[in-house]
C-alpha positions in Angstrom: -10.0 21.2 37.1 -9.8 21.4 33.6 -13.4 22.7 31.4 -14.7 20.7 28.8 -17.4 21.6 25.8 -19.3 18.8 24.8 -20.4 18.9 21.4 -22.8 16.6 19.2 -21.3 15.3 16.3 -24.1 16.9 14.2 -23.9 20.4 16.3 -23.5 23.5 14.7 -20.1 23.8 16.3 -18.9 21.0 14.8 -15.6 21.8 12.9 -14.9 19.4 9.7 -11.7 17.8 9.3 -10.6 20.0 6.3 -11.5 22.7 8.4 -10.0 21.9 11.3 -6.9 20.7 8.8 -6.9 24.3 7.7 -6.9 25.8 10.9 -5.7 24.3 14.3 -3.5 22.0 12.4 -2.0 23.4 10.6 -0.8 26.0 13.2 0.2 23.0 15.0 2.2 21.5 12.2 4.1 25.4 12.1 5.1 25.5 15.6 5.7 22.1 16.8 8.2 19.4 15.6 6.6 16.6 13.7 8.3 13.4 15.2 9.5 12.6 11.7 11.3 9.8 10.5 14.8 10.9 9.5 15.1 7.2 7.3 16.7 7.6 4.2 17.2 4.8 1.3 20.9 5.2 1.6 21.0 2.6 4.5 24.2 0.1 4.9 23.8 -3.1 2.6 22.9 -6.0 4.7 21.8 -4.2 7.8 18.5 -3.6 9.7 17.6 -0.2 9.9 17.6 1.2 13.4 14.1 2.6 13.1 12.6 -0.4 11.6 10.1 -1.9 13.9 8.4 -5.7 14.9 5.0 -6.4 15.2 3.2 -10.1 15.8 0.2 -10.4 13.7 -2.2 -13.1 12.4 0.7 -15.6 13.5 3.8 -14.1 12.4 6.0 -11.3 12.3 6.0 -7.8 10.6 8.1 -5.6 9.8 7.4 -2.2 9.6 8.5 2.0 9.9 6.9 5.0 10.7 6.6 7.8 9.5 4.7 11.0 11.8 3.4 12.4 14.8 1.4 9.2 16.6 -1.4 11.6 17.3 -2.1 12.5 13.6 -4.2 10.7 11.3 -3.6 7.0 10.4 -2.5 5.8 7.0 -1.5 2.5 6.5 0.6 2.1 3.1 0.8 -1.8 1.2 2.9 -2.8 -1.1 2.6 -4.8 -3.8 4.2 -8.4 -4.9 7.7 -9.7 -4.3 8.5 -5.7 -3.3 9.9 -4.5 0.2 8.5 -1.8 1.7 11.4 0.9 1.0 9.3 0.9 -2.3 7.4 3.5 -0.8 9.6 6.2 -0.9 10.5 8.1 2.3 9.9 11.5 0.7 6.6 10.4 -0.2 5.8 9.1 3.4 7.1 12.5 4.2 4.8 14.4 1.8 1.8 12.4 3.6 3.0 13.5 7.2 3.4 17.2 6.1 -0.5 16.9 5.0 -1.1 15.3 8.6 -1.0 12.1 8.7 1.0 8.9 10.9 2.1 6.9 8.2 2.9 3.5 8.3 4.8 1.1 5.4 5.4 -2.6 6.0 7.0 -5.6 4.7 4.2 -8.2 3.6 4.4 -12.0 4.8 7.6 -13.4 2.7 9.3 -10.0 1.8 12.2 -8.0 3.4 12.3 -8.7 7.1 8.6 -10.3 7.7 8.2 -13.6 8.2 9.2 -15.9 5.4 7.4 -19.4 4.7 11.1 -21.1 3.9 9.5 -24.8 4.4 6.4 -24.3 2.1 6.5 -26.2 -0.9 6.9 -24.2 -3.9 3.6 -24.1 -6.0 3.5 -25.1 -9.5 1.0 -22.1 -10.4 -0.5 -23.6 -13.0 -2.2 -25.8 -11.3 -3.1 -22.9 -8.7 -4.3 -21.3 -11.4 -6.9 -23.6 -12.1 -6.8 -25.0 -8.2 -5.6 -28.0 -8.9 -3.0 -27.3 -5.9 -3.6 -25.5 -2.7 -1.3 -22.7 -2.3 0.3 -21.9 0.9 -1.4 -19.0 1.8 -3.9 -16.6 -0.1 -4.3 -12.8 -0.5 -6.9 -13.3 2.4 -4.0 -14.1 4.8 -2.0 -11.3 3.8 -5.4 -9.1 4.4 -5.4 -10.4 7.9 -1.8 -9.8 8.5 -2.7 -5.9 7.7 -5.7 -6.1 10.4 -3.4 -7.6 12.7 -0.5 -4.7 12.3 -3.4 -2.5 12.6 -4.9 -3.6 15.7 -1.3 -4.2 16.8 -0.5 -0.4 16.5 -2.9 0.5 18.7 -5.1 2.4 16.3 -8.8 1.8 16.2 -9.2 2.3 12.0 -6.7 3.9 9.4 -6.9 5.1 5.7 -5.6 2.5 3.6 -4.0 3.0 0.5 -2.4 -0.2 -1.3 -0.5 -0.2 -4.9 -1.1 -3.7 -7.3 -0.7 -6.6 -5.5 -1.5 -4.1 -2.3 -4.5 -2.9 -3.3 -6.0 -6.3 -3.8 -5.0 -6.5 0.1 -6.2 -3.4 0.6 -9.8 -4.2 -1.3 -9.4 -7.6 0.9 -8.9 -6.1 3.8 -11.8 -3.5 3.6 -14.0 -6.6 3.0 -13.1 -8.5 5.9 -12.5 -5.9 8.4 -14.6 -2.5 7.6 -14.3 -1.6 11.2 -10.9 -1.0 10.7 -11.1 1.0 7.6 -12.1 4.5 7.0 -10.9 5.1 3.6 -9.6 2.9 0.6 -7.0 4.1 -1.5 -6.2 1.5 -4.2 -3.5 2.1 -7.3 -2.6 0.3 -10.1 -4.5 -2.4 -9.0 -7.6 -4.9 -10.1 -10.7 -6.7 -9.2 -9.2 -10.2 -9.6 -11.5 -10.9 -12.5 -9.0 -12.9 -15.5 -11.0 -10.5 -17.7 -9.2 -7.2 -16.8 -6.1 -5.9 -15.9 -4.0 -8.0 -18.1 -0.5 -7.6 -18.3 0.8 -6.6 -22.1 1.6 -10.3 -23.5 5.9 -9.1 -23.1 5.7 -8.2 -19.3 4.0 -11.9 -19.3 6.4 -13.6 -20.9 9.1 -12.3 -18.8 7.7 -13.0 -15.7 7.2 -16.3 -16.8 10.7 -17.0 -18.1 12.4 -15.0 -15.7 14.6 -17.3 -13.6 15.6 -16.7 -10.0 19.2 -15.1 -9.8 21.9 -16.6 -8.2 23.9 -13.4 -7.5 23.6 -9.7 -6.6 24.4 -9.1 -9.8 21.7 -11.1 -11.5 19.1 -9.9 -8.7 19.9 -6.2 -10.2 19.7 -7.1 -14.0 16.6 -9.1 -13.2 15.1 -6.0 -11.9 16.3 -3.7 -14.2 14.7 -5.9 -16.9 11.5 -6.0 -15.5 11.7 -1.7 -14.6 12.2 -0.9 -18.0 9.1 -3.1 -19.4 6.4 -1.3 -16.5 8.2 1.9 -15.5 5.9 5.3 -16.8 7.2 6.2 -20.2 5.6 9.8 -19.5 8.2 10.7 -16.6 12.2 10.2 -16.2 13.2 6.9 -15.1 14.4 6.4 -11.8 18.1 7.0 -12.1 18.9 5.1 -8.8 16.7 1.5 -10.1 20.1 -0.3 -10.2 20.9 1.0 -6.4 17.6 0.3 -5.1 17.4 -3.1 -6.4 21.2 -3.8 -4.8 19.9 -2.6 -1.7 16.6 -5.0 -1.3 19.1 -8.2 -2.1 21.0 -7.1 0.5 18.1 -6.6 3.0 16.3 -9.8 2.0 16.3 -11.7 -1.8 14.0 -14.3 -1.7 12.1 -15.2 -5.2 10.5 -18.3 -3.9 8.8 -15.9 -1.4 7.5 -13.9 -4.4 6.4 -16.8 -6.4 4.4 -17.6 -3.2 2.9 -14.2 -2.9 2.1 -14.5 -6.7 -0.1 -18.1 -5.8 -1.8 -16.2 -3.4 -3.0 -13.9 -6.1 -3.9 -16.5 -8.7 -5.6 -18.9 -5.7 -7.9 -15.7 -5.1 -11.5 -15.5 -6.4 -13.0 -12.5 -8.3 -13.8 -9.9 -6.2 -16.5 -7.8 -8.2 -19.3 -8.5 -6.9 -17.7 -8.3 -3.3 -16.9 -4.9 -4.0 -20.4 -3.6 -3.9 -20.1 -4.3 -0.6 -17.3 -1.4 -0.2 -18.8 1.6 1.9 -15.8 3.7 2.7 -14.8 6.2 0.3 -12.6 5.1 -2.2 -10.7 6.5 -5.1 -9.1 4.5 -7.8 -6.0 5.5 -9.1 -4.3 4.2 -12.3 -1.7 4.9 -15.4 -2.8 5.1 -18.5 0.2 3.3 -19.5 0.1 0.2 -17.2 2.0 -2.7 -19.0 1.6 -5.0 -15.6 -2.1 -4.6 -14.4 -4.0 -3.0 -17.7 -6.0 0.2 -17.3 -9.1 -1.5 -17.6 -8.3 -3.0 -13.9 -8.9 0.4 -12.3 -12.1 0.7 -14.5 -13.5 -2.1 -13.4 -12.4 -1.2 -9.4 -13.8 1.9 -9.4 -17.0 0.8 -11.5 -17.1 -2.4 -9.2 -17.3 0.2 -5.5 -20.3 2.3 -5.0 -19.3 5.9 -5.3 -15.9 5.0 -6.2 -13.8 8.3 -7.6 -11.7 7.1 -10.6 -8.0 9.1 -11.4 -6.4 8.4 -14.4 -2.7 9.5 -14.8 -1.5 10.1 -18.4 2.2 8.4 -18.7 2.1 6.7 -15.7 3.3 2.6 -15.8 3.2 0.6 -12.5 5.5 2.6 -10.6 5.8 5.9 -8.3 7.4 8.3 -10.4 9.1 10.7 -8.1 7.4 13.8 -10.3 4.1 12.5 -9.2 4.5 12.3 -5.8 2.6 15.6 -4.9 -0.2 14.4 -7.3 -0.4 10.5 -5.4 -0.6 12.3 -2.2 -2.9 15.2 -3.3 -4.9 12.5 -4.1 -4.9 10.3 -1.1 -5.2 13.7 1.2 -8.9 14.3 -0.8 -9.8 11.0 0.0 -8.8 11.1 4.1 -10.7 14.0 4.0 -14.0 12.8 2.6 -13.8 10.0 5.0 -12.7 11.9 8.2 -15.4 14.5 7.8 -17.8 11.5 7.7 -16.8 10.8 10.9 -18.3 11.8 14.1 -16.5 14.7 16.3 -14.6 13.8 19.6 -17.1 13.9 22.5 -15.0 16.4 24.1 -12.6 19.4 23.4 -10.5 20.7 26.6 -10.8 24.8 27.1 
């Protein structure tokens, strides 16, 4: 019969996670093999990936991929509008694993291989703007969607770090659902407020003229136009945009589903007051050189969330620079830590 020591949580041998991070670990992490993802973004055009995964949640289906050791902490990554999930790239999934986490990334409701709404109408957003019209869904739904993968997973709570369009999901979700949220990570994101985070008047005007594309082609240039008005003018551009943008037509184009997702963010009240309500920790991270969702979004996130730590990135647009990869997850780390060593310790360690 196996020995156990039970411990309080507030015992003096109580280890805290960046101690025990430092320690058992990371001995762990030396000597046994993380069960890594080996998915790359050089996939086949037009085929499923073999690791990607189905989940039912909140009514519908998810996509998603993992990234980790099950056993290791849970991060849940968002991503933000009209974007797949591959947006996250693997090496920075893998730079989160290698600090000891189980990360997850996902397709959101009408994006890569989640479930599309193909019959909804397509809102005039105007009028959702100023809700004259209902849209089909809201950023609440998608919030839900995110509880549902959660619970669906298996895991009790995760850190949650969502970029612009995701970390209004994220905020959402940490609202709605604080049980199953132990940390809030948001980036280049807002408070919903029509009085920050404004997108320079250029980045406007071409999402509003933009048309759909009718080709591969088109999808591409369309992308590449809108890259070069938000990409970070402090770091190299991402050589492979072009290839990257190829690849999500071929996985799934569908700009009615982003114009939908885009509804769901103008249908969606102001969420600063809400915010107070936010009791995880939380750090803000934003560019400096934001041309989508204006600096002063993250300013007024991370003034709008008690005890809220604010990072601002010189050069950075509304992208994830592959030079700042370390720094993103350097930052995330610091915040799992804070929470986790909030937490109380297991009940029991085996001898």
């Amino acid at each position: 019969m196996s020995r156990h020591i039970v411990r309080h949580p507030n015992s003096p041998g109580r280890r805290s996670y960046s101690e025990r991070m430092t320690t058992d670990s990371a001995a762990s992490l030396g000597n046994t093999p993380v069960v890594a993802d080996d998915s790359s973004t050089d996939r086949p055009p037009g085929t499923r990936a073999p690791d990607t995964r189905f989940a039912d949640s909140n009514g519908i289906r998810i996509a998603y991929e993992t990234f980790g050791d099950p056993v290791d902490t849970p991060v849940l990554l968002i991503m933000g509008l009209a974007t797949q999930m591959w947006a996250w790239p693997d090496e920075f999934c893998r730079q989160l694993v290698d600090a000891g986490n189980h990360v997850v990334r996902y397709d959101n409701r009408d994006v890569g291989l989640s479930t599309h709404f193909d019959e909804a109408e397509d809102p005039k957003q105007v009028r959702v703007l100023f809700g004259l019209e209902e849209p089909p869904y809201r950023l609440t739904d998608l919030a839900k969607d995110a509880a549902g993968l959660i619970e669906a997973l298996g895991w009790t709570s995760a850190h949650v770090v969502g970029i612009s369009m995701g970390g209004m999901i994220a905020q959402i979700l940490t609202l709605l659902r604080p049980d199953l949220v132990r940390s809030l990570t948001s980036i280049s994101s807002t408070t919903g407020s029509l009085r920050v985070g404004k997108p320079r008047a250029d980045v406007l005007r071409l999402l509003a003229t933009t048309r759909p594309a009718t080709d591969r082609e088109g999808a591409i240039a369309n992308s590449l136009a809108m890259y070069s008005k938000i990409r970070s003018p402090g770091f190299p551009a991402e050589a492979r945009a072009g290839e990257l943008a190829g690849m999500a037509y071929d996985r799934r184009y569908d700009p009615a589903g982003g114009r939908r997702q885009f509804s769901a963010i103008l249908a969606t009240p102001d969420r600063t007051a809400a915010l107070q309500r936010v009791a995880v920790p939380t750090t803000v991270i934003h560019g400096t050189s934001d041309n989508l969702v204006n600096l002063s979004g993250g300013y007024a996130t991370a003034a709008a969330i008690p005890g809220a730590r604010l990072v601002t990135i010189d050069g950075m647009g509304h992208d994830l620079p592959q030079p700042l990869w370390s720094r993103l997850v350097q930052e995330v780390q610091a915040n799992i830590i804070r929470a986790e060593d909030r937490l109380p310790a297991p009940e029991a360690e085996p001898v």
